[in-house]
C-alpha positions as CSV (number, residue, x, y, z in Angstrom):
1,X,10.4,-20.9,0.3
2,X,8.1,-23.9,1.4
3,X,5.5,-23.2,4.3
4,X,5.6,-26.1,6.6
5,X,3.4,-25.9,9.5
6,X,4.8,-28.3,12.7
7,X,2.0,-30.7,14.1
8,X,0.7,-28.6,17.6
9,X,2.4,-29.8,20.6
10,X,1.6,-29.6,24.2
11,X,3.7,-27.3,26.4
12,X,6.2,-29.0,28.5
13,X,6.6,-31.8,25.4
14,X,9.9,-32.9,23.7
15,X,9.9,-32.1,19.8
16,X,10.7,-35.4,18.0
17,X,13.7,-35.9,16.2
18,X,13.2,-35.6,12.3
19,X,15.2,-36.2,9.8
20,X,14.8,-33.5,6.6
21,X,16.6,-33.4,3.0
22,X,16.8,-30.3,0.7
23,X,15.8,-31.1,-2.6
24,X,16.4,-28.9,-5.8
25,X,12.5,-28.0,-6.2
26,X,13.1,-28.2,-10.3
27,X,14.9,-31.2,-10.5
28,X,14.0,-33.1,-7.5
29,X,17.4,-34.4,-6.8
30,X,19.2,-33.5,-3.4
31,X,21.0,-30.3,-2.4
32,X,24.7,-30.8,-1.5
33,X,24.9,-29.2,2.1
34,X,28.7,-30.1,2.8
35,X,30.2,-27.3,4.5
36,X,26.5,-25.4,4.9
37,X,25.8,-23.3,7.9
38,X,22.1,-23.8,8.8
39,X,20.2,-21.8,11.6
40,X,16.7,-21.8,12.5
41,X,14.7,-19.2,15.0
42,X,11.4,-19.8,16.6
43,X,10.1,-16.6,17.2
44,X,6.4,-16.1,19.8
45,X,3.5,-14.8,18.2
46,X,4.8,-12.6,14.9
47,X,7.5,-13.4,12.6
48,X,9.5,-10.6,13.9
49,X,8.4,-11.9,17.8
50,X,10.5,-12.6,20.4
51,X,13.2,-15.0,19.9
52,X,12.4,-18.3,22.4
53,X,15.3,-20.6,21.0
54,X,17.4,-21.0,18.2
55,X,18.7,-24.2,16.8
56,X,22.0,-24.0,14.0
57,X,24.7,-26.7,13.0
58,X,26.4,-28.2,16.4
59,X,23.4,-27.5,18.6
60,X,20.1,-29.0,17.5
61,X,20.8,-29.4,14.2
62,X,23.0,-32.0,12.7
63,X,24.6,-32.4,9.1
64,X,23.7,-36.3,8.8
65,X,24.1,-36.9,5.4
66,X,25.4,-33.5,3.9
67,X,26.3,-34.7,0.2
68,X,22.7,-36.0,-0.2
69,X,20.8,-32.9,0.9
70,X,20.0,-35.0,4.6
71,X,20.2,-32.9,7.8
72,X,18.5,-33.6,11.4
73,X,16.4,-31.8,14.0
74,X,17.4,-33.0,17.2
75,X,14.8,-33.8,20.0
76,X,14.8,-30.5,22.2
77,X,11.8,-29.7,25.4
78,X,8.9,-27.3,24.0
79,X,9.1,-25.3,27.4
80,X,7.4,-22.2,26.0
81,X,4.5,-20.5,27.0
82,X,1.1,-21.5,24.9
83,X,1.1,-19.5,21.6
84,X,2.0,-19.6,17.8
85,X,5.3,-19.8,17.1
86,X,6.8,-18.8,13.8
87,X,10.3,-20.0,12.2
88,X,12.5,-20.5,9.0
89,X,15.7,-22.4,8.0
90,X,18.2,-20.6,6.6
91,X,21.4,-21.9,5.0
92,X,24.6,-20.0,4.6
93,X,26.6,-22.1,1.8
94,X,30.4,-22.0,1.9
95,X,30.4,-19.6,-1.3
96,X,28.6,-17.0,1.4
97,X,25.0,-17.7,-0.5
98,X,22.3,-17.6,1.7
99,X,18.8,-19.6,0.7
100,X,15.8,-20.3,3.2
101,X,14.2,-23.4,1.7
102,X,10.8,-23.7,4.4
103,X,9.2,-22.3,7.3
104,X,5.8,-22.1,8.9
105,X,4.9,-22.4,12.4
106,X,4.1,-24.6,15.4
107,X,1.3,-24.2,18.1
108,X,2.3,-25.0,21.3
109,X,-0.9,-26.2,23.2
110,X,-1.3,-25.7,27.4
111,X,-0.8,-28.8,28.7
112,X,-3.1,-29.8,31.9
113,X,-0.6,-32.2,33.6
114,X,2.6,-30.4,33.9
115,X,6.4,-31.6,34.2
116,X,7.3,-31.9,38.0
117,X,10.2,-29.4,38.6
């Protein structure tokens, strides 16, 4: 597994969409995701923390470009509290293998102006 860490954001932000493709680390050449189930968990403080949201195929996560590896993190609000916040993606491939190719973790900062309710 690859550790990515997320940039920091400020409570009360929106994540930005990004756009990611699974590459076969020996040969470099995408990952065919057709038919892959992929789910990801941000979990508070600890990798076995509390889960604050969880993003899989048809909400927050889109297959863009499946056959060439391509998949994409939808915007979503960063409404937690302050803290470290640890995740993975894992994918569940239609012959029932399951990989997790990265995960790190992602700060959330306190904001000082906050969203009007």
């Amino acid at each position: 597994m690859k550790l990515y860490n997320f940039p920091d954001i400020l409570r009360g932000d929106t994540f930005e969409r990004r756009d990611v493709v699974i590459k076969n680390e020996d040969t470099q050449t995408p990952i065919d995701l057709t038919g892959c189930e992929i789910r990801c968990e941000f979990r508070k403080s600890t990798k076995v923390g509390v889960v604050v949201d969880t993003l899989n195929v048809g909400s927050g996560i889109v297959l863009t470009d499946p056959i060439n590896g391509l998949f994409t993190i939808d915007n979503f609000s960063v409404d937690w509290d302050a803290d470290v916040y640890y995740y993975d993606f894992q994918f569940t491939f239609p012959d029932a293998v399951v990989k997790t190719y990265f995960g790190g973790y992602m700060k959330v900062v306190q904001d000082v102006t906050q969203n009007a309710v």
